[in-house]
TORGU-259837 format. One line per field, with one value per residue: x negated, y negated, z negated of N, C-alpha, C, O, CB in turn. Coordinates in Angstrom, 1 decimal. Each point is the difference from the previous one (the first is absolute). Glycine has a CB too. Layout:
% TORGU-259837
nu: (X_...) $
nv: (Y_...) $
nw: (Z_...) $
cau: (X_...) $
cav: (Y_...) $
caw: (Z_...) $
cu: (X_...) $
cv: (Y_...) $
cw: (Z_...) $
ou: (X_...) $
ov: (Y_...) $
ow: (Z_...) $
cbu: (X_...) $
cbv: (Y_...) $
cbw: (Z_...) $
% end
This chain:
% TORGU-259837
nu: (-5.7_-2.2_-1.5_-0.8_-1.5_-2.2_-1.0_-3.8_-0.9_-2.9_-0.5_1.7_1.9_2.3_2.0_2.2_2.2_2.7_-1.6_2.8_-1.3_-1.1_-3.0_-1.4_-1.2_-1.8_-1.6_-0.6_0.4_-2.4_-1.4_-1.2_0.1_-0.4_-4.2_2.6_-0.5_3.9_0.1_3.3_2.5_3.3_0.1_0.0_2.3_-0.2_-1.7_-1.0_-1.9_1.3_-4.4_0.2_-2.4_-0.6_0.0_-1.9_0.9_-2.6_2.7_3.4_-1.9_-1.9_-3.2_2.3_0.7_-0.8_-2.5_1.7_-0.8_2.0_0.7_-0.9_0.9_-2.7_2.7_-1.6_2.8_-1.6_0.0_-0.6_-0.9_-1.1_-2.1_-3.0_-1.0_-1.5_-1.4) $
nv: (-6.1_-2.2_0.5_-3.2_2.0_-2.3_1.4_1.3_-0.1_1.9_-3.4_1.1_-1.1_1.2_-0.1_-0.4_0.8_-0.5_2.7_1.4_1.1_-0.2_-0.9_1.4_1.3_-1.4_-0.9_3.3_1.5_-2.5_-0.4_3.2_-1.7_-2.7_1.3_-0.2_0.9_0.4_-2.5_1.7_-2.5_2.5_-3.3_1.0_-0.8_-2.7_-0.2_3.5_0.9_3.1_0.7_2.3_1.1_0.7_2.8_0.4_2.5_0.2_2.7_-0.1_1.7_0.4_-1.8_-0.6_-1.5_-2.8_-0.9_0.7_-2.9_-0.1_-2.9_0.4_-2.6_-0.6_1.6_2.1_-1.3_0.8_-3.2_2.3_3.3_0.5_2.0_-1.0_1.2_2.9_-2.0) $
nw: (73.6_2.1_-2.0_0.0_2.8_-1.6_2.4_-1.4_2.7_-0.3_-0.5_-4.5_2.2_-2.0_1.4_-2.7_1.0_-1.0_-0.1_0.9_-2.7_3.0_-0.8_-2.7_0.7_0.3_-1.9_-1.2_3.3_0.7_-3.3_1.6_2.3_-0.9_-1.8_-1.0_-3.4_0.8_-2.0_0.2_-1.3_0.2_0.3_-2.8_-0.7_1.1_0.9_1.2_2.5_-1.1_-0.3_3.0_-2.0_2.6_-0.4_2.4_-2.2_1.9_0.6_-2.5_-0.1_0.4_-0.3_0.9_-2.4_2.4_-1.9_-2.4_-0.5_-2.3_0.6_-2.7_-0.1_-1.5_-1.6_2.4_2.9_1.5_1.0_2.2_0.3_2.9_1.6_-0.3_1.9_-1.9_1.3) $
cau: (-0.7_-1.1_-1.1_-1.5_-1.3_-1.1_-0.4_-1.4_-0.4_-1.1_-1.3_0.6_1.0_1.4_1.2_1.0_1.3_1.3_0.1_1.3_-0.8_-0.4_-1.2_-0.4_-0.2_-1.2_-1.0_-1.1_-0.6_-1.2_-1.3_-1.6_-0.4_0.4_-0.4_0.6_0.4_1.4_0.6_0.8_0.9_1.4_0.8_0.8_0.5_-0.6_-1.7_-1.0_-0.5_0.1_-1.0_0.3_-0.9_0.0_-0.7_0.4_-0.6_-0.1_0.2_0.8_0.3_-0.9_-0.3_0.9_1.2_-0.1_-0.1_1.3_-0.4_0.8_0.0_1.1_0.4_-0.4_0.5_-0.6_0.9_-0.5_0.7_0.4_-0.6_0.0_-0.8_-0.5_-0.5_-1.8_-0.7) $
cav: (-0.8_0.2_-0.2_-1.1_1.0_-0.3_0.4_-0.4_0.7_0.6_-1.4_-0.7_-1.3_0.3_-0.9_0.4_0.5_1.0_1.1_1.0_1.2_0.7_-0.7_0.8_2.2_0.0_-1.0_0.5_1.8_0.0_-1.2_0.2_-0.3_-2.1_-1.0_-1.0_-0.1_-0.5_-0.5_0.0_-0.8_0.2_-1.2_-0.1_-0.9_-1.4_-0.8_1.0_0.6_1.2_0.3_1.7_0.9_1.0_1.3_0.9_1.7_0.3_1.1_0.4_1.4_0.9_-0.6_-0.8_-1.1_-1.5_-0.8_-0.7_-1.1_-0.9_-1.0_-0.1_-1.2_0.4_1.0_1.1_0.7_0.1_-1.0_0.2_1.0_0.6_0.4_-0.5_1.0_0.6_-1.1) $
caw: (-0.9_-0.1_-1.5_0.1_0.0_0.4_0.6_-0.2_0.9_-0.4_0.3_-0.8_-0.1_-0.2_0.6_0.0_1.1_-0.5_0.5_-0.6_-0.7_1.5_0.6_-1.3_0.7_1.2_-0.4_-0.8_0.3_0.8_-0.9_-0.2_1.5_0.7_-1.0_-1.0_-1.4_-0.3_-1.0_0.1_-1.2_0.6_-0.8_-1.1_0.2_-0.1_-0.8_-0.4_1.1_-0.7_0.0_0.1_0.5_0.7_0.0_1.5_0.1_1.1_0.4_-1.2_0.3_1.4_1.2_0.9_-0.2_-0.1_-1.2_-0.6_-0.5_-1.1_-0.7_-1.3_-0.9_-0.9_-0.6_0.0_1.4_1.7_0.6_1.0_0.3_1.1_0.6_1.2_1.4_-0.2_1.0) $
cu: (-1.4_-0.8_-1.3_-0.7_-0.9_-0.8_-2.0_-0.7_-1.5_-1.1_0.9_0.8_1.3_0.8_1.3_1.5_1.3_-0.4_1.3_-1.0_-0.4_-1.9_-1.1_-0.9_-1.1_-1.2_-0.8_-0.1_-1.0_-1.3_-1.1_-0.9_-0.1_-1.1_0.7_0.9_1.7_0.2_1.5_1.5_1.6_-0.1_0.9_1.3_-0.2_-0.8_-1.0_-0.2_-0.4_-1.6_-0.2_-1.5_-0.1_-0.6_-0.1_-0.8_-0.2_0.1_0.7_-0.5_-1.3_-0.8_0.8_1.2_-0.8_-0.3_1.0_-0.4_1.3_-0.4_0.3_0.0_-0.9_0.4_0.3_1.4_-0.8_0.6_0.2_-1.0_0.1_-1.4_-1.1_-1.0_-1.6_-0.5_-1.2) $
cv: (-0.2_-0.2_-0.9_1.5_-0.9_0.9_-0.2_0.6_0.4_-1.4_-0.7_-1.3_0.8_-0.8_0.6_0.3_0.6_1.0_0.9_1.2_0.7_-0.4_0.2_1.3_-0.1_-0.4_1.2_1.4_-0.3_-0.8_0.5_-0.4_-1.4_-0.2_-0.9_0.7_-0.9_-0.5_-0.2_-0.8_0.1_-1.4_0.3_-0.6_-1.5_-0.8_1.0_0.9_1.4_1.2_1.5_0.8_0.8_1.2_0.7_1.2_0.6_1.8_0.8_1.0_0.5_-1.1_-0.7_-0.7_-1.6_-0.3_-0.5_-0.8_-0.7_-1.4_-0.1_-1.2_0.0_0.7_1.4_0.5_-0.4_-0.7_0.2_1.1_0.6_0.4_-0.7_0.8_0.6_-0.5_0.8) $
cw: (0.5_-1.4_0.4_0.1_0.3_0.6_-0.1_0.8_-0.2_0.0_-1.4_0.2_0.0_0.4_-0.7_0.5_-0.4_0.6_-0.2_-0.7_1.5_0.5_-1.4_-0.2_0.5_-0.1_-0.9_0.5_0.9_-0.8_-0.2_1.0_0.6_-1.3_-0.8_-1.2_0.2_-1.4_0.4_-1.0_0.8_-0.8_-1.1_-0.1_0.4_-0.1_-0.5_1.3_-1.0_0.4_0.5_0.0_0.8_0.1_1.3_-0.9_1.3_0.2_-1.5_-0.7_0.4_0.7_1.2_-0.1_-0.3_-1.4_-1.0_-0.7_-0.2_-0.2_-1.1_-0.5_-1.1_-1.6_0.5_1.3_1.1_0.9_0.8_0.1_1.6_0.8_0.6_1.0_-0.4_1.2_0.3) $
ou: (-0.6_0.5_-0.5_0.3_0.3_-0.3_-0.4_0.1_-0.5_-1.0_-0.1_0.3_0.0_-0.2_0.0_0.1_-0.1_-0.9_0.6_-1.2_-1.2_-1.0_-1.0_-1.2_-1.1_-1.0_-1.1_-0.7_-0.7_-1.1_-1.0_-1.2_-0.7_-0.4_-0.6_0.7_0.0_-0.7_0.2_0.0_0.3_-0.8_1.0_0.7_-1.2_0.1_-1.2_0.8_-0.4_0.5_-0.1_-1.0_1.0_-1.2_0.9_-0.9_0.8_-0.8_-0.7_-0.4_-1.1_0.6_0.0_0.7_-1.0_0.5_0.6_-1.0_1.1_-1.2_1.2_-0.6_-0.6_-0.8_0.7_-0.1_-1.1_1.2_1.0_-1.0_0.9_-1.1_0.3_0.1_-0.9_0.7_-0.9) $
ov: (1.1_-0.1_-0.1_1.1_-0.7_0.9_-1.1_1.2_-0.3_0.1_-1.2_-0.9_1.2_-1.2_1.1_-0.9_0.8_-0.2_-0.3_0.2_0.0_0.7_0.7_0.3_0.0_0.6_0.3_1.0_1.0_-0.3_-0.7_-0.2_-0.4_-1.2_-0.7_1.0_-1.0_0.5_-0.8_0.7_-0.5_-0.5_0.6_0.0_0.0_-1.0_-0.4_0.1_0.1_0.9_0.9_-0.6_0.7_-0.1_0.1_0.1_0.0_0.9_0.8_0.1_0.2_-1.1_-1.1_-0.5_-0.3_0.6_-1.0_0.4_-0.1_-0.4_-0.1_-0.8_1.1_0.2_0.8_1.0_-0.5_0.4_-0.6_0.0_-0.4_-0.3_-0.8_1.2_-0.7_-0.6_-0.5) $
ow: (0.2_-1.2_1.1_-0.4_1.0_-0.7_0.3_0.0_-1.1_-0.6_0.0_-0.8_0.3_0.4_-0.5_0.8_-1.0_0.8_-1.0_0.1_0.4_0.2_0.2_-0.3_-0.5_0.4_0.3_-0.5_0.3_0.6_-0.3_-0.1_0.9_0.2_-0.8_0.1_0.7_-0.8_0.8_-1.0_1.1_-0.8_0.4_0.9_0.4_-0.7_-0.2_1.0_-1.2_0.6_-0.8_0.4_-0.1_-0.2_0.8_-0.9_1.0_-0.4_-0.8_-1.1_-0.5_0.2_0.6_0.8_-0.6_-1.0_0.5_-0.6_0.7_0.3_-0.1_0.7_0.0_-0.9_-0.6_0.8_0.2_0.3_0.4_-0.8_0.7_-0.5_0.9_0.0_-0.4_0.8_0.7) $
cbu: (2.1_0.0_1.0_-0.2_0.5_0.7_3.2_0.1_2.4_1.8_-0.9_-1.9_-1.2_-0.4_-1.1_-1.7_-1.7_2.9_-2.9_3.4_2.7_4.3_2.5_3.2_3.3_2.4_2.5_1.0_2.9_2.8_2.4_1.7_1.8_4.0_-0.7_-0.5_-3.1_1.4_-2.3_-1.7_-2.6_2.1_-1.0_-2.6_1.8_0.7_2.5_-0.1_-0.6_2.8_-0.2_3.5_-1.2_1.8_-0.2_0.9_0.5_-0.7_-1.3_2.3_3.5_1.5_-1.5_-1.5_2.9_1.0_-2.1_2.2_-3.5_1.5_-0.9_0.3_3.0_-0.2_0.0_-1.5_3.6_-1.8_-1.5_2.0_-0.6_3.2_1.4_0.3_2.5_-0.6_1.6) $
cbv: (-0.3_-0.4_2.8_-3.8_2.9_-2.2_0.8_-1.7_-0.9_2.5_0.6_2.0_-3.3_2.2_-1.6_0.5_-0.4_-1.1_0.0_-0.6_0.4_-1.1_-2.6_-1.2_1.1_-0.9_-3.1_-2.5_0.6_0.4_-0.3_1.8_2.5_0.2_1.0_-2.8_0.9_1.1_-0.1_1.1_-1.5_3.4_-1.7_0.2_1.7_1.5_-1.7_-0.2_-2.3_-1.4_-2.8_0.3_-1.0_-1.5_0.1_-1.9_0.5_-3.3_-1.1_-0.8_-0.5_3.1_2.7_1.8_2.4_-1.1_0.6_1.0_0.0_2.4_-0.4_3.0_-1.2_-1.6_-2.6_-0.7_0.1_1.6_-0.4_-2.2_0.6_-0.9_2.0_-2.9_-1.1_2.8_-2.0) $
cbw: (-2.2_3.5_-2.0_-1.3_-0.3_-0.7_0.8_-2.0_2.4_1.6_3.5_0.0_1.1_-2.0_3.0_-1.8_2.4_-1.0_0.9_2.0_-3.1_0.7_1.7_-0.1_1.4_0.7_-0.3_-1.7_-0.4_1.7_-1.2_-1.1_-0.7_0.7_2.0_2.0_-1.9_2.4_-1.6_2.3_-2.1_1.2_1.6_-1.5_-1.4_0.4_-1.1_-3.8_3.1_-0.4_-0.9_1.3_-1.4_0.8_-3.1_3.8_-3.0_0.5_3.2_2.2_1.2_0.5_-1.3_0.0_-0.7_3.0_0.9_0.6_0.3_-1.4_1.5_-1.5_0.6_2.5_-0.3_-3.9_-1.0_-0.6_-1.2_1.5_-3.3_0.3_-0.9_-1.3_2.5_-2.0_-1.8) $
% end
């Protein structure tokens, strides 16, 4: 599946793009570092766009555990989840 992402960047221009949750990941695990802000929307059904939020945590656990970052919906499930890279 992909998902709408706007993309904002640090001189404030923007763009937007499909992305996989994967590509997703990466983007906001490196955003403290690229400067860029995300806006994220799954497709829904038909004509609606479904509004996600994203979370990262940094270092679950331990220091040495990878970033984990979420997506949720706004009834709070979870649309997609997974690892991203410390830096």
């Amino acid at each position: 599946m992909k998902y709408i992402v706007q993309t904002r960047y640090d001189d404030k221009s923007a763009d937007v793009s499909l992305k996989t949750a994967s590509e997703i990941i990466m983007d906001e695990s490196f955003s403290d570092c690229s400067g860029i802000e995300l806006r994220v929307w799954e497709s829904g059904e038909f004509g609606k766009l479904i509004p996600l939020e994203i979370h990262g945590t940094w270092h679950a656990k331990d220091p040495k555990d990878s970033l984990y970052i979420k997506a949720t919906r706004p009834d709070g499930s979870i649309a997609f989840d997974g690892w991203g890279i410390d830096h």
